[in-house]
N, C-alpha and C positions, 0 to 999 in steps of 0.2 A: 266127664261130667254129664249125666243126666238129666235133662230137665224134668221136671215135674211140679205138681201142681197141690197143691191141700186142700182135701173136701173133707169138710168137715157135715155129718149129719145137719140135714134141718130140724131145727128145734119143734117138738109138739105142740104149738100154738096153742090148745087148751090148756096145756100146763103152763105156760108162760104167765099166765094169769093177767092182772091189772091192779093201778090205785087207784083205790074204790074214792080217796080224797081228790086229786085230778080228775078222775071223769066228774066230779061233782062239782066239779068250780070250772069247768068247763062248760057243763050242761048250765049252771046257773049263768053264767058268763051268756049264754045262747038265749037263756029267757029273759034275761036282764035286756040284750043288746041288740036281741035278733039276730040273723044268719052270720056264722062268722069266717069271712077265706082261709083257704087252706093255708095261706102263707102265717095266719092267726093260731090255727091248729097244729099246727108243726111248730110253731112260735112255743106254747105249752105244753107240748108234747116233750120236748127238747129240752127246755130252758124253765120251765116252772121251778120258783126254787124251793118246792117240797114236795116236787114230785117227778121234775122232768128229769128225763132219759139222761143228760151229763150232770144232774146236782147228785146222782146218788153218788156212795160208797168206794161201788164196786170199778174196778178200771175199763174203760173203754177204749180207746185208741191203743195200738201195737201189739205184738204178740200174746199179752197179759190179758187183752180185751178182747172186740169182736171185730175189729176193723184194720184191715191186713195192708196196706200198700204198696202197690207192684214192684217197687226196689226192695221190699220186706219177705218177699213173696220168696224169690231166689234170686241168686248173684246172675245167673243170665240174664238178668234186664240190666245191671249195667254195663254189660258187655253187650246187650244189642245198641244200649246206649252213646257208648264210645264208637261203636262203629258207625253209625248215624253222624254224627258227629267229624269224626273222621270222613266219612265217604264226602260229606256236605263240605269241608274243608279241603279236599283234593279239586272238588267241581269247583271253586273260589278262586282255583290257583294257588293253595297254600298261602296265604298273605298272613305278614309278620307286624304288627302284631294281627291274632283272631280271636275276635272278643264271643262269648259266647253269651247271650242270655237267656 
């Protein structure tokens, strides 16, 4: 087995474009409220429900999406994983039971 890795091109940021209704209710959100945190931005960004990033259509999470997770990635990570695991269980003493969280 091989390990390797998926690179995927980065996207051309001008063609990605934007909703032109979210930046709008965000800009008024700014003029209504005044300055608003990023935790506030990313709140909208995300989670708006006519415009954020997981109300749309399209799939986001796992291979279908845009968002890959390292057990997703290749089967080597659960085999670095078990040995971790393993090795941390030998330094223990092997103790019966070994609860793992």
């Amino acid at each position: 087995m091989t390990p390797g890795l998926r690179r995927d091109p980065a996207p051309d940021l001008d063609a990605v474009g934007e909703d032109e209704g979210l930046v709008a209710r965000i800009r008024a959100e700014i003029d209504r409220d005044g300055p608003i945190t990023f935790a506030r931005f990313m709140e909208l960004a995300l989670y708006d429900p006519d415009g954020g990033y997981y109300r749309g259509d399209a799939p986001r999470p796992g291979r279908a999406g845009d968002f890959l997770t390292a057990p997703e990635s290749h089967p080597i990570f659960g085999a670095a994983l078990a040995r971790a695991v393993s090795d941390a269980w030998d330094r223990v003493g092997r103790p019966a039971p070994f609860t793992l969280r």
